[in-house]
N, C-alpha and C positions, 0 to 999 in steps of 0.2 A: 629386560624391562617387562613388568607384568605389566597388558594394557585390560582395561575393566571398563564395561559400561554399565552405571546403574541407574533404573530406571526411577524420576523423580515427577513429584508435580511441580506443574508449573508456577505454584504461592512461593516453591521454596529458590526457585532460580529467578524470577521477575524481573528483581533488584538488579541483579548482575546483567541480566539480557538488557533491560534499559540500561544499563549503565554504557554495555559496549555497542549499541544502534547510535547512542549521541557521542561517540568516537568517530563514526562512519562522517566520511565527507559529504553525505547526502541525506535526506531522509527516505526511508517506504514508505508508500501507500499502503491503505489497506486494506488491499489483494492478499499482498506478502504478508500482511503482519496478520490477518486472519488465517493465512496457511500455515503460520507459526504458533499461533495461539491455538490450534487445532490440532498439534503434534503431538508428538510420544516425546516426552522429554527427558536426558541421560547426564549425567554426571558422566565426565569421562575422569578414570582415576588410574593414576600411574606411579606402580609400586606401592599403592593404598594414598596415596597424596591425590588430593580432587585437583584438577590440572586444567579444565576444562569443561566444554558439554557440548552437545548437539541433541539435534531434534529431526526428529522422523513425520511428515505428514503422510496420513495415508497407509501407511507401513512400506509406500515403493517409494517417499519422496523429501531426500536429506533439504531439511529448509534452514538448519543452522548448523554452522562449527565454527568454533572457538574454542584457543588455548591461551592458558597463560603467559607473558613472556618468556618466562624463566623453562617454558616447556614445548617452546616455538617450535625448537632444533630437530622436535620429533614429529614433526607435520603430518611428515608423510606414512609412515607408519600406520600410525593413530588413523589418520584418515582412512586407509588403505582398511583398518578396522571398522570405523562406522561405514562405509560400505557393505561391510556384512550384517549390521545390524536389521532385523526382521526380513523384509524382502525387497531394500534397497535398490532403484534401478536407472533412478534419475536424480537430478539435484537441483531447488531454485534458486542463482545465486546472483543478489546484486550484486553490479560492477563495483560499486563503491564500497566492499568487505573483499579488503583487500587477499588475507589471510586463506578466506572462506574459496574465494577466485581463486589464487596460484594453486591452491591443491585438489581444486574441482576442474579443473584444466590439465594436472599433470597424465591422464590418462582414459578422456571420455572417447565414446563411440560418435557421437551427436552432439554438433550445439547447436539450437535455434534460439531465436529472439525473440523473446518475450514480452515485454513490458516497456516503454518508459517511466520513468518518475520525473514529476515537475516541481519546483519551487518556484516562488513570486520571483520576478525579477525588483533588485533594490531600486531601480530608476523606472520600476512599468509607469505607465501613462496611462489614465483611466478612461478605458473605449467608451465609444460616442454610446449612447442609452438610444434605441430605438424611439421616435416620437409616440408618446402615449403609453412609454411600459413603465410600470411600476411593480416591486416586490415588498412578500409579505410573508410572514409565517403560515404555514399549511395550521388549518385546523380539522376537526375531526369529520365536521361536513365537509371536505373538500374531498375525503379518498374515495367514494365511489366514482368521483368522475376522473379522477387522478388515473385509478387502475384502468379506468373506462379507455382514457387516451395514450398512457404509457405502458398499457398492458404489466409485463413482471418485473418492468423496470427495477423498481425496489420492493428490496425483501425485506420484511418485519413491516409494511407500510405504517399498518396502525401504530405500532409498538414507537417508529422513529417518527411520527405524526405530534405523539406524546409525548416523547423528550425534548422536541423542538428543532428536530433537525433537519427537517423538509420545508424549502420555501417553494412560493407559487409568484411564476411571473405574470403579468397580466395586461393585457394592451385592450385601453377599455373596458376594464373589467371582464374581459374575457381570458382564460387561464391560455398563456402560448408555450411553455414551458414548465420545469421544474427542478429547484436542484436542491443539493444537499452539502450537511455540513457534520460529518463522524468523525467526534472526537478520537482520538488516540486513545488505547488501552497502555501502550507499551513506553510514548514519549511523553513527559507529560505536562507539555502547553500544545498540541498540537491537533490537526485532524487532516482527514480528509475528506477533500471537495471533490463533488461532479454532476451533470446538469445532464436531461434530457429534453430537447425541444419538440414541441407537438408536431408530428408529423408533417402538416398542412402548413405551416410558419416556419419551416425551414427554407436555411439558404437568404433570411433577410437580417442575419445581424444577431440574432436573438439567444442564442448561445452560450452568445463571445461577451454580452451585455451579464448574463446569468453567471459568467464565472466571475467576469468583474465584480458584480453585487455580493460574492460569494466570498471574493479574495479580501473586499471591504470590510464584511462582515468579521472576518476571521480578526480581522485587524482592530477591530474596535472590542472584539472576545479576550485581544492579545492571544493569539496563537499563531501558530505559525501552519499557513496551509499547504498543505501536499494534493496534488492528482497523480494520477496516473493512465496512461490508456494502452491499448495492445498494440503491437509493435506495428503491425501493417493498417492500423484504424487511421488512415492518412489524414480525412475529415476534425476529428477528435484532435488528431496533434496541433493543426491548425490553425481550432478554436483557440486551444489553451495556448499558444505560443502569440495569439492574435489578440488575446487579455492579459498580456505580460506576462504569461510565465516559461521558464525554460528548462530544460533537461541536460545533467552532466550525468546523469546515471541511465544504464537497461540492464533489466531484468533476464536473466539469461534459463532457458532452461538445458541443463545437458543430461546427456543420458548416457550409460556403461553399456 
């Protein structure tokens, strides 16, 4: 079996990456899906038959494998190959790719825990709103004070200011937080959500009110929201499981 990895852009595999992410029992956030959208990406071909593909972030960091049915039987191998691809040394793999998992498991040095990923729960209940908060769309006067209070919170401020994906929470008109709403590149009714509360107004609610408005928003966009947060960020799991959403999937990093 000749195994081949050739090297493609990402316009030409797209179709097929979205196609096998809404296979997966879960969605990414996107952490994962900018790690992906940021790789080397390969045609894996066997015997000149395209069978597959995977993705390199980084050049040390496998963020996708996948194979065909018809070319499952050769997993390990194949894998055993994208490992050598550039300078391979770890791999990001949700729990919820299943494929990607048994073969990124059959022989690591390291696993730590990564990530979780969240989905709305279908029965959440819409947490109590702080008295006096209300949210709105960030406008383009709002980011000097935005960066002012959430420092580098978010990256492209102005650029995601502009497309409308920054909201501002506000408790009498005074800004107490801020979240966000980034569309998917890869799924496509979906995004992802996450909030940062002003330093000074934590700890009274306000959060756990910002992903609610967040999960609402998404709802009335019709998409479907995702977050995610890092695996030991115990705070963060809290908020999000305390505005209805919950986690069957983590993020695994391992390494050879």
């Amino acid at each position: 079996m000749n195994i081949h990895f050739a090297r493609v852009d990402l316009a030409k595999i797209k179709a097929r990456l979205s196609a096998h992410l809404l296979t997966l029992a879960s969605p990414v956030d996107s952490f994962l899906e900018d790690h992906i959208l940021q790789s080397h990406h390969y045609h894996i071909l066997l015997d000149g038959e395209m069978a597959g593909w995977t993705a390199v972030h980084n050049e040390g960091l496998l963020t996708q494998f996948a194979l065909d049915a018809p070319y499952r039987y050769l997993g390990q191998p194949v894998f055993a190959r994208a490992r050598k691809l550039e300078q391979v040394r770890e791999a990001f793999v949700p729990t919820c790719d299943e494929l990607f998992l048994a073969h990124a498991l059959d022989d690591y040095r390291v696993l730590e825990k990564q990530a979780y990923f969240f989905q709305a729960r279908p029965d959440r209940q819409v947490p109590a709103t702080p008295l006096g908060m209300t949210h709105r769309r960030a406008h383009q006067d709002d980011i000097e004070q935005m960066n002012t209070l959430t420092g580098d919170f978010f990256d492209r401020a102005a650029w995601r200011v502009a497309e409308g994906q920054i909201y501002v929470a506000l408790r009498e008109g005074t800004p107490v937080g801020y979240g966000v709403i980034e569309p998917s590149t890869l799924y496509p009714a979906a995004a992802s959500i996450g909030m940062i509360t002003v330093e000074s107004m934590r700890n009274q609610g306000i959060g756990t009110a910002i992903i609610g408005a967040l999960l609402d928003e998404c709802a009335r966009q019709q998409r479907t929201a995702i977050a995610g947060c890092w695996y030991y960020n115990h705070l963060s799991k809290k908020t999000l499981e305390k505005a209805g959403m919950y986690s069957q999937t983590r993020l695994l990093k391992i390494s050879y």
